[in-house]
C-alpha positions in Angstrom: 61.7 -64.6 -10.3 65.0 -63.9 -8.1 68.6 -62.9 -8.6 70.8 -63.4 -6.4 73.4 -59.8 -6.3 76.3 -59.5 -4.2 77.4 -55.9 -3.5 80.5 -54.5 -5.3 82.5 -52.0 -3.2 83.9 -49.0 -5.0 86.1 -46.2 -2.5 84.1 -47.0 0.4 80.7 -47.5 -1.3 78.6 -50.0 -2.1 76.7 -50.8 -5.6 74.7 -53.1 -6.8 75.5 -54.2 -10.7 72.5 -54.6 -13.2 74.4 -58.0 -15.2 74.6 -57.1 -18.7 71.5 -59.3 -20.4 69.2 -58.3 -17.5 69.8 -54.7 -18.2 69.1 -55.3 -21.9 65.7 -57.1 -20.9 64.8 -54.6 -19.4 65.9 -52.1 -21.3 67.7 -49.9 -19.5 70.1 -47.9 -20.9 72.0 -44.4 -19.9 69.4 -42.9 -20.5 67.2 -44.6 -17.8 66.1 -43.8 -14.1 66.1 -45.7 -11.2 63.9 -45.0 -8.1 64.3 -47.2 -4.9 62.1 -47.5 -2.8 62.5 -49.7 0.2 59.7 -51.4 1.8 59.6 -53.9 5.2 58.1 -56.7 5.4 57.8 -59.8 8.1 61.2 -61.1 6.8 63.4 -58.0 6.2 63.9 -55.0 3.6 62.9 -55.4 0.2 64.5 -53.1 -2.2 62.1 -51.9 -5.7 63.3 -50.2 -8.1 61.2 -48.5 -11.1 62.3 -47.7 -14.5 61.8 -44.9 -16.1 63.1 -42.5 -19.4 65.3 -39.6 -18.3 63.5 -36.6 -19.8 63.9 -33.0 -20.7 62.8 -31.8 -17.5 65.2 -34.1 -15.7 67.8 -32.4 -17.1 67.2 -29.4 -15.9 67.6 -30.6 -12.3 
């Protein structure tokens, strides 16, 4: 499955925006970490991202 996300430019930077009911199925929340990792392939970039819990330890960095 594929969404299609155009990039929102905030003071010179650009984000992408989780859309509200994807973020709740997948459950992220404030609380939640996203990695990206960007791999190549024969037709461009292709950005992953993995979820993960923030935890005590992440706090600490």
């Amino acid at each position: 499955m594929a969404i299609q996300l155009t990039p929102t430019r905030i003071k010179g930077s650009k984000y992408l925006l989780i859309p509200k009911d994807l973020a709740r199925l997948l459950e992220i929340e404030d609380k939640s970490i996203l990695n990206l990792t960007i791999e190549e392939s024969e037709t461009g970039q292709r950005l992953v991202y993995s979820i993960r819990e923030r935890t005590p330890q992440d706090a600490k960095n």
